[in-house]
LUMDREN-950991 format. One record per atom (N, C-alpha, C): residue in three letters; x negated, y negated, z. Coordinates in steps of 0.1 Angstrom, whole numbers, plus 5000, padded with zeros to 4 digits. Each point is the difference from the previous one (the first is absolute). Layout:
BEGIN
ALA, X, Y, Z
...
//
This chain:
BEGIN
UNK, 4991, 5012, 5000
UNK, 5009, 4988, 5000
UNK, 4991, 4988, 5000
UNK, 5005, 4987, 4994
UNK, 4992, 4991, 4998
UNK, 4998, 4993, 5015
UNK, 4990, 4995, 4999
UNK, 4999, 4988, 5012
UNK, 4990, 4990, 4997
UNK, 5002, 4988, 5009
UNK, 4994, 4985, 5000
UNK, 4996, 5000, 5017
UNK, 4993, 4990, 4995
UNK, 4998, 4995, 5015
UNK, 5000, 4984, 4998
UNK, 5003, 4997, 5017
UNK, 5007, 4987, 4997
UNK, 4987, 4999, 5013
UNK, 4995, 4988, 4997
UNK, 4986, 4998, 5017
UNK, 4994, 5017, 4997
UNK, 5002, 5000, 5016
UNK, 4994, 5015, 5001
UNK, 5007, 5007, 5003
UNK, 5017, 5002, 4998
UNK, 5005, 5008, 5001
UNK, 5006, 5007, 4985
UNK, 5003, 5018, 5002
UNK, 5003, 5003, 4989
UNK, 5015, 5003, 5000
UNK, 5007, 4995, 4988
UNK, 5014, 5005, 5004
UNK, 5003, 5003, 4985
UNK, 5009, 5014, 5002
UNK, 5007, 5011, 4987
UNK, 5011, 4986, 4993
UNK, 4993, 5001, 4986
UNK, 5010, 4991, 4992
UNK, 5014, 5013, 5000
UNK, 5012, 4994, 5003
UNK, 5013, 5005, 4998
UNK, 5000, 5012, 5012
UNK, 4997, 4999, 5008
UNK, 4999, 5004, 5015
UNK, 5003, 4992, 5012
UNK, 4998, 5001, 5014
UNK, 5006, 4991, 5008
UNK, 4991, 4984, 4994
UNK, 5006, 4993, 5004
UNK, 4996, 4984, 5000
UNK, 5000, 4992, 5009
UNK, 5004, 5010, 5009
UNK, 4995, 4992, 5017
UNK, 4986, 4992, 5000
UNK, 4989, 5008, 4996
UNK, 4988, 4997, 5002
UNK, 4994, 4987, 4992
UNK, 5011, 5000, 4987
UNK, 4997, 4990, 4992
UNK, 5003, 4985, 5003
UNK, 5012, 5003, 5009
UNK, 5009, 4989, 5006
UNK, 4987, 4994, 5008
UNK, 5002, 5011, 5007
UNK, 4989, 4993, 5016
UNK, 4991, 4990, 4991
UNK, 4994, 5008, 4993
UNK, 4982, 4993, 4999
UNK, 5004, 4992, 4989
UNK, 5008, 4994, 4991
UNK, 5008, 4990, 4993
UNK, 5003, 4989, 5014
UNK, 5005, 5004, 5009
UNK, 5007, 4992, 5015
UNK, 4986, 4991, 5003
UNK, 4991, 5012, 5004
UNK, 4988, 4994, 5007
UNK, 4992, 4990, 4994
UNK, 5001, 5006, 4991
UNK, 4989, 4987, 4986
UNK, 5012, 4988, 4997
UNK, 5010, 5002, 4999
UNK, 5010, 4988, 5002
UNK, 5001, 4991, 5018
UNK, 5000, 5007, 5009
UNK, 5000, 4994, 5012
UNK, 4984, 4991, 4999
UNK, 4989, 5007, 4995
UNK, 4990, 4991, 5000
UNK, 4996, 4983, 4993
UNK, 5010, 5002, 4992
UNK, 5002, 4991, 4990
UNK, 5008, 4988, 5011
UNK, 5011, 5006, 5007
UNK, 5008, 4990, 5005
UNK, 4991, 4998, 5017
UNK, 4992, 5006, 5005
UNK, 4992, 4995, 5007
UNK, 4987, 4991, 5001
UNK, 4997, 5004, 4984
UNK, 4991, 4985, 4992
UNK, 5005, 4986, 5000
UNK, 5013, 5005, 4993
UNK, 5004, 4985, 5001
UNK, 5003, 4990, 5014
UNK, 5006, 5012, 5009
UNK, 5004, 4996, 5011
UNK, 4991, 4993, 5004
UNK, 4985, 5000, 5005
UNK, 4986, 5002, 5005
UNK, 4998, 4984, 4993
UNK, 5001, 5002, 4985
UNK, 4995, 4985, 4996
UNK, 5014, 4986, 5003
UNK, 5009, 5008, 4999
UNK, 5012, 4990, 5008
UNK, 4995, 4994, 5014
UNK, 5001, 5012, 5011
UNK, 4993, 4997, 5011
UNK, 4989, 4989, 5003
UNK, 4986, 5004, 4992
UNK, 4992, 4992, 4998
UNK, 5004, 4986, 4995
UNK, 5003, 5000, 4990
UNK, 5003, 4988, 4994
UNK, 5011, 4988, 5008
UNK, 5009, 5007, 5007
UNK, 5007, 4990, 5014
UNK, 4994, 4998, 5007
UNK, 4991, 5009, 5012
UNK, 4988, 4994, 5006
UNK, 4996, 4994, 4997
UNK, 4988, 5000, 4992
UNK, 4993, 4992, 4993
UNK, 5005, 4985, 5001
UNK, 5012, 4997, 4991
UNK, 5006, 4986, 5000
UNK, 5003, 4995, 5019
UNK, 5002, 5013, 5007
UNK, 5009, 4995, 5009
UNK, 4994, 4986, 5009
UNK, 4993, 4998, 5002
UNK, 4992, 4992, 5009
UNK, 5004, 4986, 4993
UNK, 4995, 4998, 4985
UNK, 4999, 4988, 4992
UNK, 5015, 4998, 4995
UNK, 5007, 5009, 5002
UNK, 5016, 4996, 4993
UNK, 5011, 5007, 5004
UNK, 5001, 5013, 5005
UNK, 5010, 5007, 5006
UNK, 5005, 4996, 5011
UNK, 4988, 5000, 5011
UNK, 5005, 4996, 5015
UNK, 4997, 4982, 5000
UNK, 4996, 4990, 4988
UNK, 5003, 4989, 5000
UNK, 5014, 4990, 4998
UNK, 5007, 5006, 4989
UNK, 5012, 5000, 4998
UNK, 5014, 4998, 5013
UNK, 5005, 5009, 5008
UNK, 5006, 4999, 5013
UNK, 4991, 4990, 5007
UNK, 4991, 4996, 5000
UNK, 4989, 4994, 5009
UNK, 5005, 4987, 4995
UNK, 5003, 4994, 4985
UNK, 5001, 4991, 4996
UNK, 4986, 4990, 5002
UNK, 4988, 5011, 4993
UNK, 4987, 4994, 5002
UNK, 4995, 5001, 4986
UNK, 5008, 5005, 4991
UNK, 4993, 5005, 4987
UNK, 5003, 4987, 4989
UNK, 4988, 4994, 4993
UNK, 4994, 4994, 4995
UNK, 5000, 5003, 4981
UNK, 5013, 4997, 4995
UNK, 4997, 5000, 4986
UNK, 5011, 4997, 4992
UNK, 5002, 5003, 4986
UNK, 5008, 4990, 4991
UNK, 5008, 5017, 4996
UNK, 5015, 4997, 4994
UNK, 5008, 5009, 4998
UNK, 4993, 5011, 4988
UNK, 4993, 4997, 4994
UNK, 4991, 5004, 4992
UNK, 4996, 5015, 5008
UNK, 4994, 4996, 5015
UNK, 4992, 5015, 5006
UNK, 5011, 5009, 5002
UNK, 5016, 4994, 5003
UNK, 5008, 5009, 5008
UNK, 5000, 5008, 4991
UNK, 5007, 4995, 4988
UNK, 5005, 5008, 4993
UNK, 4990, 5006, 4992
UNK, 4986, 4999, 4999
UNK, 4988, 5010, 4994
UNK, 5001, 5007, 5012
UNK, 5006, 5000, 5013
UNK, 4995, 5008, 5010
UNK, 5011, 5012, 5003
UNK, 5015, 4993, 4994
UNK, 5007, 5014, 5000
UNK, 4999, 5007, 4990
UNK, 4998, 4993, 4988
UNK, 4996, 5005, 4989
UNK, 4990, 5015, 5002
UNK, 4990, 4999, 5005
UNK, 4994, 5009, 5004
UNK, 4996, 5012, 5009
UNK, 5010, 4994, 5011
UNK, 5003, 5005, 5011
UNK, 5011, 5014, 4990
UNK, 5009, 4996, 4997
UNK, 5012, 5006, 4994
UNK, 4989, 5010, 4987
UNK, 4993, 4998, 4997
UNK, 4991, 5010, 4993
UNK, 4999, 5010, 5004
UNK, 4992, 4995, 5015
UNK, 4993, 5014, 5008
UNK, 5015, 5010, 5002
UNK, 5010, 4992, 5005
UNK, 5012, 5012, 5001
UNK, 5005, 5005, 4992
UNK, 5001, 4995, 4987
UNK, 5003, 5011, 4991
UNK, 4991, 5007, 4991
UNK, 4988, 4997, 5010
UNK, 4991, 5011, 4993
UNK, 5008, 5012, 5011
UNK, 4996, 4997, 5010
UNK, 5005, 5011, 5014
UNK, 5017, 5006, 4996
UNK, 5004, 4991, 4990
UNK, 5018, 5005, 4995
UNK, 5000, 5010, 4990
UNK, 4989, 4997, 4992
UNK, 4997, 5007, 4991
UNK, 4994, 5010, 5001
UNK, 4988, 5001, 5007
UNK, 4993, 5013, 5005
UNK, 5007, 5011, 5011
UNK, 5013, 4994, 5002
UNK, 5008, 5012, 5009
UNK, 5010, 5003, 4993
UNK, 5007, 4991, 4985
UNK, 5008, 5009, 4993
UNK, 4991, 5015, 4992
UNK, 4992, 4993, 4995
UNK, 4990, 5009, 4993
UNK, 4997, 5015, 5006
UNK, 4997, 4994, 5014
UNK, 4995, 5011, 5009
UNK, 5013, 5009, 5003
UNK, 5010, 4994, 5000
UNK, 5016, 5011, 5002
UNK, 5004, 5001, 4992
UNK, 4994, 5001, 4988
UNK, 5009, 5007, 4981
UNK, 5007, 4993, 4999
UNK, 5002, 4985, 5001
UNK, 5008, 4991, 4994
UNK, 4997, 4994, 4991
UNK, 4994, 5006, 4993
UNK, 4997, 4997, 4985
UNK, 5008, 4989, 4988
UNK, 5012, 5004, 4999
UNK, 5010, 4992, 4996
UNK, 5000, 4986, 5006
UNK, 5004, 4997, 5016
UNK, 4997, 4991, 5007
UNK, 4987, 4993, 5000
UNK, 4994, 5008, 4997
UNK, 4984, 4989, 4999
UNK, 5002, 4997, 4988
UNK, 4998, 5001, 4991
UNK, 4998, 4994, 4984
UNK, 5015, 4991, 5002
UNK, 5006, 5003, 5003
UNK, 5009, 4991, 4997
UNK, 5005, 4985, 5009
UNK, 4991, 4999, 5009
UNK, 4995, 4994, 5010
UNK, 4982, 4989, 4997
UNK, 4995, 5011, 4986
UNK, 4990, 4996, 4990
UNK, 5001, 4983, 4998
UNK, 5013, 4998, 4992
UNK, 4998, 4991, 4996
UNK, 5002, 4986, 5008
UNK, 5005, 5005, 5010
UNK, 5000, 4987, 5013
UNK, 4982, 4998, 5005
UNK, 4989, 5010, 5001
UNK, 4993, 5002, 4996
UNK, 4990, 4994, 4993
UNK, 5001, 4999, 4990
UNK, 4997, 4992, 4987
UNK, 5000, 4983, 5003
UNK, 5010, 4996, 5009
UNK, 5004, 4991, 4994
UNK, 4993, 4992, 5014
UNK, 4999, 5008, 5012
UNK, 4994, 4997, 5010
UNK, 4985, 5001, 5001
UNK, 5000, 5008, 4992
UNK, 4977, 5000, 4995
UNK, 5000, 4988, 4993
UNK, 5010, 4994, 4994
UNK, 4997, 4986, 4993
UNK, 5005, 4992, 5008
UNK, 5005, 4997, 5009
UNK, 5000, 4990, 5010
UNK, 4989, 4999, 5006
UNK, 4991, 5011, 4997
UNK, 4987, 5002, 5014
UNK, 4993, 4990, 4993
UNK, 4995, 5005, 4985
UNK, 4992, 4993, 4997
UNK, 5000, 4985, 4996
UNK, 5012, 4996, 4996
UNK, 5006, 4983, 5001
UNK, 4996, 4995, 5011
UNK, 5008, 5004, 5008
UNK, 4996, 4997, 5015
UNK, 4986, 4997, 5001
UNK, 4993, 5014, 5002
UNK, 4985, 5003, 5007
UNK, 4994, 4991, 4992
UNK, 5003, 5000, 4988
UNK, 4985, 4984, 4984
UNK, 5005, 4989, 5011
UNK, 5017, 4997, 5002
UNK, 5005, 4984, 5004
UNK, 4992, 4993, 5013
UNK, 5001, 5012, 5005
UNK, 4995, 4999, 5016
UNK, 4984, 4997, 4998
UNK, 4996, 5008, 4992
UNK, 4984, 4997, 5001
UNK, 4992, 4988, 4994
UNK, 5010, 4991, 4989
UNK, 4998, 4991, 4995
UNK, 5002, 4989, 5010
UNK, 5009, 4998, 5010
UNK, 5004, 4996, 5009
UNK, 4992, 4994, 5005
UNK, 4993, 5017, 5008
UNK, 4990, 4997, 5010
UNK, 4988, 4993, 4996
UNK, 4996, 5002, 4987
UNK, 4992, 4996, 4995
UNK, 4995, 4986, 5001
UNK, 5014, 4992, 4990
UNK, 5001, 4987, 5006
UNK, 4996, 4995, 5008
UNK, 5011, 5001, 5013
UNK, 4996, 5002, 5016
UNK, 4986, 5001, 5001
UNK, 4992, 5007, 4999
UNK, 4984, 5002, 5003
UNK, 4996, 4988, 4994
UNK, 5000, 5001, 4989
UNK, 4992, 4992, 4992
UNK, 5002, 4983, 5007
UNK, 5009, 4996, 5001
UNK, 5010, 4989, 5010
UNK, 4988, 4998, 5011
UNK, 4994, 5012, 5006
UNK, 4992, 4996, 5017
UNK, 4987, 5000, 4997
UNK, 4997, 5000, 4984
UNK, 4985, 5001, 4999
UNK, 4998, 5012, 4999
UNK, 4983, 5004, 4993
UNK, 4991, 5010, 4994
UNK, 5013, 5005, 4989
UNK, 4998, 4996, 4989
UNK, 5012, 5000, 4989
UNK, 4993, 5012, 4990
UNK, 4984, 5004, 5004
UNK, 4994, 5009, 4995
UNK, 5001, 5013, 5006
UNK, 5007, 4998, 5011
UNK, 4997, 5014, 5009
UNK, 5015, 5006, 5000
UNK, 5010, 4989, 4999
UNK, 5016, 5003, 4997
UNK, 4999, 5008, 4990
UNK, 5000, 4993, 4987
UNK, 4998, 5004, 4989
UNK, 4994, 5014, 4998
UNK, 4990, 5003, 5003
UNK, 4992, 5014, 4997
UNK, 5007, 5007, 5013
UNK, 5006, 5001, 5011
UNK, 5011, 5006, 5003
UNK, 5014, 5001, 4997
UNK, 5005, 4995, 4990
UNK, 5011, 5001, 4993
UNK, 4998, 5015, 4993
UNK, 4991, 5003, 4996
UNK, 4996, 5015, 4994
UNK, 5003, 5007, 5010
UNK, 5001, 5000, 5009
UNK, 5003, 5012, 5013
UNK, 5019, 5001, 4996
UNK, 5004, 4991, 5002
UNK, 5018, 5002, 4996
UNK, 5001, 5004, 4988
UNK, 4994, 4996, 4987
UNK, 5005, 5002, 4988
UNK, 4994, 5011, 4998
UNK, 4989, 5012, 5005
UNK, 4998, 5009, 4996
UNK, 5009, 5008, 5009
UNK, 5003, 4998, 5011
UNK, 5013, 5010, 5004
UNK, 5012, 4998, 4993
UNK, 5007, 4991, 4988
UNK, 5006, 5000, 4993
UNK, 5000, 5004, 4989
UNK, 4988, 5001, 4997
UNK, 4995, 5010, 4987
UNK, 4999, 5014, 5003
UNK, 4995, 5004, 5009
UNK, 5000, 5014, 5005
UNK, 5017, 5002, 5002
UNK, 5007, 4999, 5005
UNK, 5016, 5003, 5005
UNK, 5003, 4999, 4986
UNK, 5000, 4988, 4995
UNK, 5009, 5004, 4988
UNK, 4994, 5009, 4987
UNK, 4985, 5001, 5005
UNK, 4999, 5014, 4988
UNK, 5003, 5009, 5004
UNK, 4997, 5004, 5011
UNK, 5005, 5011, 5005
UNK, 5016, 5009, 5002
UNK, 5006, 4987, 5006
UNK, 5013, 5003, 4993
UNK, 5004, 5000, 4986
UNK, 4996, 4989, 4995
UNK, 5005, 5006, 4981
UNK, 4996, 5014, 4998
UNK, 4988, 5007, 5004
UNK, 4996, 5015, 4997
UNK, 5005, 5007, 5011
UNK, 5008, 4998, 5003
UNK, 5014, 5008, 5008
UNK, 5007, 5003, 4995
UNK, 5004, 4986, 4993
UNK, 5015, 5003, 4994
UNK, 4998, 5008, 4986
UNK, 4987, 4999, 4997
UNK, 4999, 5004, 4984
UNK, 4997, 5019, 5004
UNK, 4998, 5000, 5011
UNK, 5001, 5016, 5007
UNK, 5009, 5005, 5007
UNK, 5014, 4994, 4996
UNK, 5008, 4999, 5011
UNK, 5005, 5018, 5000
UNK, 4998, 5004, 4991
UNK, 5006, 5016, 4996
UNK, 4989, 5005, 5005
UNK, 4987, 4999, 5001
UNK, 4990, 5009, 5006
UNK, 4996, 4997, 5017
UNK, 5013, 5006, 5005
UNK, 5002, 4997, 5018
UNK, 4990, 4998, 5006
UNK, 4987, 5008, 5000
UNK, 4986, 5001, 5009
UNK, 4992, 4987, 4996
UNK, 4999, 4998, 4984
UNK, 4995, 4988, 4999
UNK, 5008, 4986, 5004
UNK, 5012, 5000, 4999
UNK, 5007, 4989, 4999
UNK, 4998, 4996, 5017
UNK, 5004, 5013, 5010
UNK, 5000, 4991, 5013
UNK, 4989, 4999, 5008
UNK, 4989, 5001, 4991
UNK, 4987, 5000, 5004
UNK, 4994, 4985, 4999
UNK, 5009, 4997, 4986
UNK, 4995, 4988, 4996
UNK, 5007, 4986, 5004
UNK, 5016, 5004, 5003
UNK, 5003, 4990, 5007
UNK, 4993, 5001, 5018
UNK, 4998, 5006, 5006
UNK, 4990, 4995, 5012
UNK, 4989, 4998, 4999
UNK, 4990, 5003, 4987
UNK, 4991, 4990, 4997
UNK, 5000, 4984, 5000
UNK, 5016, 5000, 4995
UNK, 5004, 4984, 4994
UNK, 5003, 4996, 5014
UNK, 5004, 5004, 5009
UNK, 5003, 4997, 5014
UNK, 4986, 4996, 5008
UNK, 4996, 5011, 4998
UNK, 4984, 4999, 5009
UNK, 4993, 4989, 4995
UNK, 5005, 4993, 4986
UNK, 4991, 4990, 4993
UNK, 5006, 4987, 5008
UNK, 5007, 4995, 5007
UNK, 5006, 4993, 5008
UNK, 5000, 4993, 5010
UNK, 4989, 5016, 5004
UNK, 4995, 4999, 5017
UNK, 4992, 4988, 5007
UNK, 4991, 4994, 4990
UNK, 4989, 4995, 5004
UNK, 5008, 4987, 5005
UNK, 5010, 4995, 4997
UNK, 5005, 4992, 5007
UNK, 5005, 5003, 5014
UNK, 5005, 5013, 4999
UNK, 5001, 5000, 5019
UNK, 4987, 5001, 5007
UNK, 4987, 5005, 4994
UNK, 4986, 5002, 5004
UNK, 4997, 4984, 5006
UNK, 5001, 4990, 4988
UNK, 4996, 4993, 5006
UNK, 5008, 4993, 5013
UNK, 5010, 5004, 5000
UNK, 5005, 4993, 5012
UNK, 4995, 5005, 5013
UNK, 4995, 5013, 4995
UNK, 4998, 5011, 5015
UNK, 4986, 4990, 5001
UNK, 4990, 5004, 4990
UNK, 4987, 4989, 5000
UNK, 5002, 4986, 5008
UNK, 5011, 4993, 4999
UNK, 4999, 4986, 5003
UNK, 5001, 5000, 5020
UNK, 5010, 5008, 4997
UNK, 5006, 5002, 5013
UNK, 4985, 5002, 5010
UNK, 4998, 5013, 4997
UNK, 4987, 5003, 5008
UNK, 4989, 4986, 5006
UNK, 4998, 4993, 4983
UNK, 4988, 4991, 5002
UNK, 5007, 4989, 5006
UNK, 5012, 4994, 5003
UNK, 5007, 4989, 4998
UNK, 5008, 4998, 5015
UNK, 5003, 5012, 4999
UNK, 5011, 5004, 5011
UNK, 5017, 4995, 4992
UNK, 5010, 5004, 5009
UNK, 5014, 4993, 5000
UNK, 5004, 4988, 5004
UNK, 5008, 4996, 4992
UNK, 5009, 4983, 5008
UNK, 5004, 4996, 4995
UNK, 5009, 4988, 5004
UNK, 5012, 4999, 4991
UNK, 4999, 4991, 4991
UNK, 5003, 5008, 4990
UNK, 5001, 4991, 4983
UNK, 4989, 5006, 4994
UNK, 4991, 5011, 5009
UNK, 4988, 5002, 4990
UNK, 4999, 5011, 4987
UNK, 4991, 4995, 4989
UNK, 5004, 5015, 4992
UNK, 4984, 4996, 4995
UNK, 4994, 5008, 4991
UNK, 4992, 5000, 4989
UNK, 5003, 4989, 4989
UNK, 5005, 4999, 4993
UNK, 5005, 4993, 4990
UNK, 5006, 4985, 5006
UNK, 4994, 5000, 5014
UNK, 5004, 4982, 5000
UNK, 4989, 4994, 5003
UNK, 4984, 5007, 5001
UNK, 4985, 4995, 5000
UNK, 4996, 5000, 4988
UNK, 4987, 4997, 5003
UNK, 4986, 5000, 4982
UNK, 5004, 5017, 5003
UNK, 4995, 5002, 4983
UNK, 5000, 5011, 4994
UNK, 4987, 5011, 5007
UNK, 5007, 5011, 4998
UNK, 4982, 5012, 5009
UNK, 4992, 4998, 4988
UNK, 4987, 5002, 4995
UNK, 4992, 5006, 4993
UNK, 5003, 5012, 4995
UNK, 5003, 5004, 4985
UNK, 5005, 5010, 4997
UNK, 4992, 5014, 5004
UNK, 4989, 4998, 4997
UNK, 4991, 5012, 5006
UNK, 4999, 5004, 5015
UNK, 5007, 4988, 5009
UNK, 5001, 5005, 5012
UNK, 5015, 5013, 5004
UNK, 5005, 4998, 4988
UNK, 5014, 5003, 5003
UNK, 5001, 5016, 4994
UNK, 4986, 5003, 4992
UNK, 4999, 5013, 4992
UNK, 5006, 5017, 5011
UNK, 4988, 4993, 5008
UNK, 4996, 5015, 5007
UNK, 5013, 5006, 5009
UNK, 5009, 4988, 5009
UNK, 5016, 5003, 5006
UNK, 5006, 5001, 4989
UNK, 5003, 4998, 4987
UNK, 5008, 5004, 4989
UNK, 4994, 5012, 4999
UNK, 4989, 5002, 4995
UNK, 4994, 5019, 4997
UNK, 5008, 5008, 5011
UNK, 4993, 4996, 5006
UNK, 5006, 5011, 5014
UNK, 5011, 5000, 5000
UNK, 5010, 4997, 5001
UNK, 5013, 5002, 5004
UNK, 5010, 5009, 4990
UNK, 4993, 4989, 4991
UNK, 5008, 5005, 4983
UNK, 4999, 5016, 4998
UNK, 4984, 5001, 5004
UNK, 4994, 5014, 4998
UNK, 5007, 5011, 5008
UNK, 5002, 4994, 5014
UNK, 5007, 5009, 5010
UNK, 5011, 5005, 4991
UNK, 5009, 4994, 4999
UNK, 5014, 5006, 4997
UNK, 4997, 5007, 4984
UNK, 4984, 4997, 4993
UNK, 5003, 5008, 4984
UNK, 4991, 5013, 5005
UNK, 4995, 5001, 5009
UNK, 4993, 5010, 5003
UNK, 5013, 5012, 5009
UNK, 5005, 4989, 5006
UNK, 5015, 5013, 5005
UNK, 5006, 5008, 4987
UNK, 5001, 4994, 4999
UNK, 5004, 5005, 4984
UNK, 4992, 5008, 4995
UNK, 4991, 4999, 4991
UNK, 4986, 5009, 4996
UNK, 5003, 5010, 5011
UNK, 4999, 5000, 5014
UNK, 4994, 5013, 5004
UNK, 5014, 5007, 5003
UNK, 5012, 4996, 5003
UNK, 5012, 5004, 4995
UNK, 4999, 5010, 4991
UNK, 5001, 4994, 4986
UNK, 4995, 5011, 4990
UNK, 4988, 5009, 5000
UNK, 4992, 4998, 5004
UNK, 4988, 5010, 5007
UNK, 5005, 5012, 5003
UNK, 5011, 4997, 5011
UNK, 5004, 5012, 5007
UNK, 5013, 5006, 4992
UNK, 5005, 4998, 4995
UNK, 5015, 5002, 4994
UNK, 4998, 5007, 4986
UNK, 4987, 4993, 4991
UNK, 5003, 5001, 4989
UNK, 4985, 5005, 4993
UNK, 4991, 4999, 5010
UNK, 4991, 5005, 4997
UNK, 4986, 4985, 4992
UNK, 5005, 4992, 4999
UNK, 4991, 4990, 4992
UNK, 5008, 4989, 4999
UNK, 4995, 4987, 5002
UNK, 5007, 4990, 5002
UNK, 5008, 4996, 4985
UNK, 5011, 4992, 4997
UNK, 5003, 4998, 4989
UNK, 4994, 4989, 4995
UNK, 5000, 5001, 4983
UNK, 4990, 4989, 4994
UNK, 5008, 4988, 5002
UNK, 5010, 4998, 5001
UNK, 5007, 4986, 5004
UNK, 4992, 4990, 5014
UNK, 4996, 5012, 5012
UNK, 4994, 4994, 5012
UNK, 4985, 4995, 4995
UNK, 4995, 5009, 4992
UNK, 4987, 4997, 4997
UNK, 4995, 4992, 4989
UNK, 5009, 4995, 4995
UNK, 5007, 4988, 4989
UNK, 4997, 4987, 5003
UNK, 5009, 5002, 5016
UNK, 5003, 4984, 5004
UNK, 4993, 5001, 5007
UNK, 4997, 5009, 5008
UNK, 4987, 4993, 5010
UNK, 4988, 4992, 4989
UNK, 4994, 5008, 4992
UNK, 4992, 4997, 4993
UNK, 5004, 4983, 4995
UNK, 5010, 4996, 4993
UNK, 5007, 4991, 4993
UNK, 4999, 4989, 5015
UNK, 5005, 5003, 5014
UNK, 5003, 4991, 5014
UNK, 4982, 4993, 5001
UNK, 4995, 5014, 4995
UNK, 4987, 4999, 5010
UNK, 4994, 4987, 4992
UNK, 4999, 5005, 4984
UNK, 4991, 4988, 4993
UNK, 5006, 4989, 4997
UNK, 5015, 4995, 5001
UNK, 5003, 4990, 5003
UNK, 4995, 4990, 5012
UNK, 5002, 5009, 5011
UNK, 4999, 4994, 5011
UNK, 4987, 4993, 4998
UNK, 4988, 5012, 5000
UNK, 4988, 4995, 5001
UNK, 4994, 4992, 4989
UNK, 5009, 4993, 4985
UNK, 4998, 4990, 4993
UNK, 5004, 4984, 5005
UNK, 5010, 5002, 5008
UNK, 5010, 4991, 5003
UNK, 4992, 4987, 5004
UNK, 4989, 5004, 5010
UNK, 4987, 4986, 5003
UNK, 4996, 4995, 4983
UNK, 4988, 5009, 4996
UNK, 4994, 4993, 4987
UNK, 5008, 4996, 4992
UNK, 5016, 5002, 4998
UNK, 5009, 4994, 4989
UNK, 5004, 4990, 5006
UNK, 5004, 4999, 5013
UNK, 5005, 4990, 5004
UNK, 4988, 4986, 4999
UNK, 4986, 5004, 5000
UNK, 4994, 4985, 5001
UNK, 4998, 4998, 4988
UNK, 5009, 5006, 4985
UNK, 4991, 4998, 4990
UNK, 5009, 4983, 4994
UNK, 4997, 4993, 4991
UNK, 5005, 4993, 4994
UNK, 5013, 5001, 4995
UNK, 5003, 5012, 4999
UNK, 5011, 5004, 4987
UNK, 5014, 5000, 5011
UNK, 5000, 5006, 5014
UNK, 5004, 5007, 5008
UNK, 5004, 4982, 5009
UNK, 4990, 4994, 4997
UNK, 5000, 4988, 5009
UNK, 5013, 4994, 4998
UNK, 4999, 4995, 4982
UNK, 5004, 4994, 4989
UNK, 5016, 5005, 5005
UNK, 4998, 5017, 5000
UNK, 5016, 5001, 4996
UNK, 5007, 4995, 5017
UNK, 4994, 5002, 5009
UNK, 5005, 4994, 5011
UNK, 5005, 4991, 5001
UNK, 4990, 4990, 4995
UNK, 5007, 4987, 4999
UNK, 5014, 4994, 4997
UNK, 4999, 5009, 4984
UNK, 5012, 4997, 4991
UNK, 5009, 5010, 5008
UNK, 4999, 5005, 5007
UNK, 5013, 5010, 5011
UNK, 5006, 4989, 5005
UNK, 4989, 4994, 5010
UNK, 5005, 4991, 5011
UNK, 5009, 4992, 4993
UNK, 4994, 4991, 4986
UNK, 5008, 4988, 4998
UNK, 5016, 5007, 4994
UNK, 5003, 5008, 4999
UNK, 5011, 5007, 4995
UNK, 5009, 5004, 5010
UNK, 4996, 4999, 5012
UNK, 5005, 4999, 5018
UNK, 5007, 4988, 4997
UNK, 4996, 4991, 4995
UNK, 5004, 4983, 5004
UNK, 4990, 4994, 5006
//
């Protein structure tokens, strides 16, 4: 009689399908515990500079952040909405749930460019207009990363393993904004009205090594995920890490170049 194996377990095609269920469940539950983990993080993270400021009526900014901040917020959940239909054979319900989806990955990145031009501004406004500027590459490359990554989601959207691999790529590309809040926090401490984005800009190279790390954590859960499950990580993880890693670590030398400067400029004046 034929058989497959699914991970490392073996189960009789057209035989019981208990086994198939389970280990279909388990690789689906992991999925929805990823997302959970980067939801988690990502409200932490803010909480200090904007969660527990808000009630406090200490939080410091223009309707511009709320609404880039539910905008985003509302991402992480329906990744976590998405990754638990998936994971319970709601197949129908997810894709068809898809295109609200769609339309909320393009709110991110509207949003995430608006916000970052914004800030930009703003920086450039308190002085060192060279150090804003070559930090402006830190936001627009997390908006280049998300939205490629998501477009090669959707264009996988029939190939399940790659598809929800690559939208928590597009998630994890995100992150560095809650990173640096966790960064600020530490060096800065808490108080009211305070955030990152209302000082001079960090040095982009200082900002590399808490973006690797963190980013890495959650792509390396993954990777070793499939390690165990599947025997070899999938080329999707080892795709983007590759793709995260040499962005990241371009992000300094492009940002001081002339070309990079130039387009900043012309960003900001397009702010107003």
């Amino acid at each position: 009689m034929a058989t497959r194996t699914i991970g490392s377990v073996e189960a009789k095609v057209g035989g019981s399908t208990r086994s198939i269920r389970s280990v279909q469940t388990k690789v689906g539950d992991f999925y929805v515990w990823m997302a959970a983990a980067i939801a988690l993080f990502a409200f932490a993270a803010f909480a200090p500079t904007y969660w527990l400021q808000l009630p406090a009526g200490t939080f410091v900014g223009t309707p511009l952040v709320h609404i880039h901040s539910a905008i985003f917020s509302a991402w992480t959940i329906f990744l976590v909405w998405q990754s638990y239909l998936a994971a319970n054979g709601r197949i129908r319900n997810h894709r068809a749930w898809g295109m609200a989806g769609i339309g909320l990955a393009t709110a991110v990145f509207i949003l995430g460019t608006a916000a970052a031009i914004a800030s930009l501004k703003f920086r450039m406004a308190l002085g060192s207009a060279d150090t804003a500027r070559s930090s402006f590459i830190v936001a627009m490359a997390n908006m280049l990363l998300f939205g490629g990554f998501f477009t090669a989601a959707m264009v996988n959207a029939k190939r399940s393993e790659t598809h929800r691999r690559l939208i928590l790529l597009a998630t994890i590309s995100l992150l560095p904004a809650a990173i640096s809040r966790v960064t600020y926090v530490m060096a800065k401490g808490s108080g009211p009205g305070l955030r990152p984005t209302l000082g001079p800009a960090l040095p982009v190279v200082k900002q590399l090594m808490p973006h690797l790390l963190v980013v890495g954590v959650f792509i390396l859960a993954g990777v070793l995920y499939d390690w165990r499950t599947r025997g070899r990580p999938h080329p999707a993880w080892l795709i983007g890490a590759a793709v995260i890693a040499t962005l990241f670590v371009l992000r300094a030398p492009l940002g001081d170049t002339a070309q990079w400067q130039g387009f900043a400029e012309a960003s900001a004046h397009i702010a107003g």
